[in-house]
C-alpha positions in Angstrom: -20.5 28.7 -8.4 -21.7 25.7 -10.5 -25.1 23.9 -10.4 -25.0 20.2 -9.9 -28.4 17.9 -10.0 -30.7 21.7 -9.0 -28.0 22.4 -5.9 -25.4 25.4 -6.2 -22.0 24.1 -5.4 -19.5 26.4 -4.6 -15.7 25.0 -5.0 -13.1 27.3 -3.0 -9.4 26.8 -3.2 -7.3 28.1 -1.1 -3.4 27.5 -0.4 -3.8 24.0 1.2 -6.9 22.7 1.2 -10.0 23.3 -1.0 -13.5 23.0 -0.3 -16.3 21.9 -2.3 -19.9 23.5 -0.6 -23.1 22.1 -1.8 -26.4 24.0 -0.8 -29.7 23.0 0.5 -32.1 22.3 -1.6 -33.3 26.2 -1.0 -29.5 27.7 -2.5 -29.3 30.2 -0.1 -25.5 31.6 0.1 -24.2 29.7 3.4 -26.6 27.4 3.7 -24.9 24.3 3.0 -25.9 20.5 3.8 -22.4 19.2 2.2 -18.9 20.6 3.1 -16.3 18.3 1.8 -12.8 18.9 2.4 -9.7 18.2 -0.4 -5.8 18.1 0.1 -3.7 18.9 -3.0 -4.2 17.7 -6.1 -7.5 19.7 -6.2 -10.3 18.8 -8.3 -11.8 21.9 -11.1 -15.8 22.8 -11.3 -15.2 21.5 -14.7 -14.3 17.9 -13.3 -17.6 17.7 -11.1 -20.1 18.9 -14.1 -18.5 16.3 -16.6 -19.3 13.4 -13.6 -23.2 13.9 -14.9 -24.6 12.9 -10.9 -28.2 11.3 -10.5 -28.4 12.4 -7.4 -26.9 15.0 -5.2 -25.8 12.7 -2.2 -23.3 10.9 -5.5 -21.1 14.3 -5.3 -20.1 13.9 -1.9 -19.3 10.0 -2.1 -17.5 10.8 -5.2 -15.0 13.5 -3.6 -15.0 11.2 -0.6 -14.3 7.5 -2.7 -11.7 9.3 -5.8 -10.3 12.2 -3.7 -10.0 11.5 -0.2 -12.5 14.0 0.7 -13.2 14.6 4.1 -16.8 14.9 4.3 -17.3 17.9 7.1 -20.5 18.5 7.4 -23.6 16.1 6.2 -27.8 17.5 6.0 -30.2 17.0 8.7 -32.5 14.2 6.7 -36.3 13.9 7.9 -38.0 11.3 6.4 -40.5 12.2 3.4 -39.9 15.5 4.5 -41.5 15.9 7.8 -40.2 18.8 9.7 -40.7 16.3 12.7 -41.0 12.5 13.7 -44.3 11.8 13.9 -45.4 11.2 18.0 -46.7 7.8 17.5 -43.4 6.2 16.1 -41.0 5.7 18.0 -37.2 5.9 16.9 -35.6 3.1 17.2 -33.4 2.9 20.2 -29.4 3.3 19.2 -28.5 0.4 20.7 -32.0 -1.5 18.7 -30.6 -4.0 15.6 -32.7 -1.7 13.3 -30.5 1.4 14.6 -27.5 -0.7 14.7 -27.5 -2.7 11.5 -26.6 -0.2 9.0 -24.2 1.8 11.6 -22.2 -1.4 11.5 -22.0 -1.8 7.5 -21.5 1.7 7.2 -18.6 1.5 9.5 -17.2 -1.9 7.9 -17.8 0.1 4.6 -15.4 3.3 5.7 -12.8 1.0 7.5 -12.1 0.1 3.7 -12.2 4.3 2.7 -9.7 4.4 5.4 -7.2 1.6 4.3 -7.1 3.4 1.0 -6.4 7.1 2.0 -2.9 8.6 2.9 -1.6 12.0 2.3 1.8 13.1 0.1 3.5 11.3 -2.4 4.4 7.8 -0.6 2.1 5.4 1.4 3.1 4.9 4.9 3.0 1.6 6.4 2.4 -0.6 3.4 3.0 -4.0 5.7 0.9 -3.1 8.4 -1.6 -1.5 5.7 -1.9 -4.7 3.9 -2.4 -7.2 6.8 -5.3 -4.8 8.0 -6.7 -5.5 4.4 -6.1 -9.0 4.8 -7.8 -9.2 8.0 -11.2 -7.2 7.0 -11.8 -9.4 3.6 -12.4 -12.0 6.5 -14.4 -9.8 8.7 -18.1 -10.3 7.9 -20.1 -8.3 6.3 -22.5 -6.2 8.8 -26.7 -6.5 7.7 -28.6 -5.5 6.1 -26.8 -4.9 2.1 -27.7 -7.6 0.5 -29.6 -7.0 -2.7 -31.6 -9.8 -4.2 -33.4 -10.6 -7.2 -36.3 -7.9 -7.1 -33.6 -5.3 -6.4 -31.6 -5.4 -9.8 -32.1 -2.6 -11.5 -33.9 -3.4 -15.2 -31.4 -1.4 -17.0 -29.1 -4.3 -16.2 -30.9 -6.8 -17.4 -31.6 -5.5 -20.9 -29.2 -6.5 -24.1 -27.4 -2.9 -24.4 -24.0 -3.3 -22.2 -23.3 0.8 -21.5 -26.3 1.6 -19.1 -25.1 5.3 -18.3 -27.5 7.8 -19.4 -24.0 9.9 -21.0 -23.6 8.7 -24.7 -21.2 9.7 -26.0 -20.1 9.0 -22.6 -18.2 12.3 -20.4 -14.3 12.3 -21.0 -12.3 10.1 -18.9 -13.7 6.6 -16.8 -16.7 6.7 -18.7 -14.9 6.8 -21.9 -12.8 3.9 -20.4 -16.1 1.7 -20.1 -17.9 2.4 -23.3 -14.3 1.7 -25.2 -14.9 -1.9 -23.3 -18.1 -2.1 -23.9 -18.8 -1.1 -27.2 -16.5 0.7 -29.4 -13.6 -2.3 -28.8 -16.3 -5.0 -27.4 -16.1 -7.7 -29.8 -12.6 -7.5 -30.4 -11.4 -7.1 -26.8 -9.5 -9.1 -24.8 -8.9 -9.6 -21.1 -5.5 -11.4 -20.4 -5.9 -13.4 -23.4 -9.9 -14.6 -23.1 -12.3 -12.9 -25.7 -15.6 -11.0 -23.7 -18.6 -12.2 -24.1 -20.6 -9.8 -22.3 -20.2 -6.9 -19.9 -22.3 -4.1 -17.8 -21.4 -1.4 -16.2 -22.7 1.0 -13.0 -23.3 -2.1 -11.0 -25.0 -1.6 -7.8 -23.8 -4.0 -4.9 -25.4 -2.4 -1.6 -29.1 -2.5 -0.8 -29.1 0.8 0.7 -31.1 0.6 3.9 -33.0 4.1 3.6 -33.8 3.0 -0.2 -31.5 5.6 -1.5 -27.8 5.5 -2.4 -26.2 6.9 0.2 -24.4 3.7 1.6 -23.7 2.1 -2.0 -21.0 0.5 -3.1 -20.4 0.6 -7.2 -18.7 -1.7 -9.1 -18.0 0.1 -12.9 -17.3 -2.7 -14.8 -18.0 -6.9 -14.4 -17.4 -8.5 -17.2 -17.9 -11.8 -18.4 -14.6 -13.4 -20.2 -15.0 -17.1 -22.6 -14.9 -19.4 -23.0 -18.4 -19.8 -22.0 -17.9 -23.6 -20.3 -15.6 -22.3 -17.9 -16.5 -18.2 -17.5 -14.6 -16.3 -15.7 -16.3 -12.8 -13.9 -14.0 -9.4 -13.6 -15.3 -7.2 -11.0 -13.8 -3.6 -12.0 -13.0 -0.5 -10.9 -12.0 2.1 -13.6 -9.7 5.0 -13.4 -8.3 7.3 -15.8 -6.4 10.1 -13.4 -7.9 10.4 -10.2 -6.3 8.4 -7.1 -3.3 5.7 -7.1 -2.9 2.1 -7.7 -3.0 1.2 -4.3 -6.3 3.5 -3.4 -7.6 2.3 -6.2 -7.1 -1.8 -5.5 -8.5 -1.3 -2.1 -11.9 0.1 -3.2 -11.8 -3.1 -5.8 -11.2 -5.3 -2.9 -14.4 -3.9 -1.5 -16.3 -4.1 -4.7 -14.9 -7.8 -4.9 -15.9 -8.9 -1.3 -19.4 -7.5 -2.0 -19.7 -9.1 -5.1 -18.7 -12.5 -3.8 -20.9 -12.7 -1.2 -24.1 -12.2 -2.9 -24.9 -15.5 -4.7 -27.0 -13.3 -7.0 -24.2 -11.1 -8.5 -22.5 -14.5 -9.8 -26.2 -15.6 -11.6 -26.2 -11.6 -13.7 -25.2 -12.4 -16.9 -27.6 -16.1 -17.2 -30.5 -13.8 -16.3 -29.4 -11.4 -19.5 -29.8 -14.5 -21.3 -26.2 -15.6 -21.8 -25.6 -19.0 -21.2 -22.2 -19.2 -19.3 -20.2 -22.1 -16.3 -19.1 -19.3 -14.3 -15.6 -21.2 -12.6 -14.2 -17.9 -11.3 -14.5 -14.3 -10.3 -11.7 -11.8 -9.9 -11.2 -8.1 -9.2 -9.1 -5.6 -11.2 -8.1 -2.0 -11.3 -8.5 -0.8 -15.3 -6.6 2.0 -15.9 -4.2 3.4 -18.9 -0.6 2.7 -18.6 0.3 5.8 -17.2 -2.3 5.6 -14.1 0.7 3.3 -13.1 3.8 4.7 -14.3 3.2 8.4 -13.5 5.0 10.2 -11.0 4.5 10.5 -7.5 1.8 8.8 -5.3 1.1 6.6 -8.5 4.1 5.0 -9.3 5.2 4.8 -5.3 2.6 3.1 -4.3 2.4 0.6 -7.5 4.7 -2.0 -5.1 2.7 -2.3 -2.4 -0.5 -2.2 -4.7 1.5 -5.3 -6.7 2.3 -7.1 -3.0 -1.2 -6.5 -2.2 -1.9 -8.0 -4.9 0.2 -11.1 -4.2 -1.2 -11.4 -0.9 -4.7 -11.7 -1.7 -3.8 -14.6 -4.1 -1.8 -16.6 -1.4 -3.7 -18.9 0.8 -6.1 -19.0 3.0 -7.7 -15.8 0.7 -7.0 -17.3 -2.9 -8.5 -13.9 -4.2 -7.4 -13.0 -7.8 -7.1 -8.8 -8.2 -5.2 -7.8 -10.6 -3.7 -4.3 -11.6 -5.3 -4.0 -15.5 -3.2 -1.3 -17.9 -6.1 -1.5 -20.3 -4.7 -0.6 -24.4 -7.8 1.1 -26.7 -5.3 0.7 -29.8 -5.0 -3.0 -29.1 -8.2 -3.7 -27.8 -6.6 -5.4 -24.5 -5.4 -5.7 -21.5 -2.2 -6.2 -19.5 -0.9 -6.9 -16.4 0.7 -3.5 -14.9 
């Protein structure tokens, strides 16, 4: 048993499966409001404490977003903690556009989750896989999500570029962004263009019960030079967990977010760096061996790479790129 943001979280293995159980907020034994599901590899207690959560509902998006998790069981949420709707509001009907609204990006939000996920070591159906990608970047994306101006969060909009609370940052991805960021930032590189600047734990999703339940994260956008004609990188970081494929997906996501907000573009003039912004792209950062290693990462780095491909041919013209990022060399280098 480990204690994650006040909650006990029990993590039981057994021979094929393993399930991580997070407690009510009371910690009774068997009392759970998460249950969420994992297929070999399994993930340590040691793994979940070094993630440093904000809130409890992050654990379960986390299993379910780097591990496949199957979330099994989700809490009974009253609002402000009312044991009961009060008699003189109504709920909104299910079929109401309030009820509706977020059903629908939630739903366009998983249909991405579900693109990603396959079990064993080889993806099944990589064609059909990537035309079912193709086809939801043109889907629209459901209401409400939008954030606007008011809802950036200050700690982006400040000078310092790593705004985790974890410095020194945890082992793995978070190491990955403060190398970026900081330790390699004014030496760094990105296919050949210097950085100018960079944040990271960027928020894309208004969540419509003003929590974080629905959000969508992107770890990393950086802004390359020259500053005349900028480019944006939308990124999402790995160090072990997932594939190449999994991984591009949930960039995909990050990127279609990203695109459509004409805020997210505007970020880095209201840090007060003065930059043409001519192009943003998505890419998977990762070491060298996220792509090479055996099994499900280096089987499903073709399809990942025709992915890839696809996205850049027309009618998308998407650039996503699979990043091998080099903290001896400061760089980084297509996969």
């Amino acid at each position: 048993m480990i204690r994650i943001c006040g909650r006990n979280v029990k993590v039981k293995t057994g021979a094929k499966s393993q399930t991580v159980n997070i407690c009510s907020s009371a910690n009774i034994p068997g009392r759970y409001d998460w249950i969420v599901r994992l297929r070999p590899p399994f993930i340590s207690a040691e793994t979940l404490l070094r993630q440093n959560f904000s809130l409890i509902e992050d654990l379960p998006r986390y299993l379910e977003r780097h591990h496949s998790g199957e979330i099994e069981r989700t809490p009974v949420i009253l609002s402000s903690g009312a044991s009961q709707i009060p008699s003189n509001i109504a709920p909104p009907a299910p079929d109401s556009p309030l009820a509706a609204a977020p059903a629908k990006f939630r739903a366009w939000r998983d249909s991405w989750d579900k693109l990603g996920k396959f079990q064993g070591p080889e993806l099944p159906d990589c064609r059909r896989r990537i035309s079912d990608v193709l086809e939801l970047w043109q889907a629209p994306i459901p209401e409400p999500w939008m954030r606007s101006e008011a809802d950036i969060p200050p700690r982006l909009l400040s000078r310092p570029r790593y705004t985790r609370d974890d410095v020194p940052p945890h082992p793995g991805e978070h190491t990955t962004e403060y190398e970026i960021l900081v330790t390699h930032f004014d030496r760094a590189m990105c296919l050949g263009r210097p950085l100018l600047d960079g944040i990271n734990a960027y928020p894309l999703v208004k969540d419509s019960g003003s929590g974080r339940k629905d959000n969508v994260e992107a770890d990393l956008v950086l802004l390359a030079g020259p500053a005349d004609s900028a480019p944006i990188l939308v990124g999402e970081v790995k160090e072990t967990d997932g594939n190449p494929w999994t991984a591009l997906v949930q960039n995909l996501r990050q990127l279609r977010l990203f695109t459509a907000n004409p805020e997210c573009a505007s970020l880095f003039n209201k840090r007060g760096v003065t930059a043409n912004v001519v192009q943003i792209c998505g890419g998977v950062i990762a070491p060298k061996t996220f792509y090479s290693s055996p099994g499900h990462k280096a089987n499903t780095l073709p399809c990942a790479r025709k992915l890839s491909e696809s996205m850049l041919r027309a009618p998308h013209k998407v650039c996503a790129e699979l990043l091998a990022w080099d903290p001896g060399l400061g760089q980084f280098f297509r996969a």
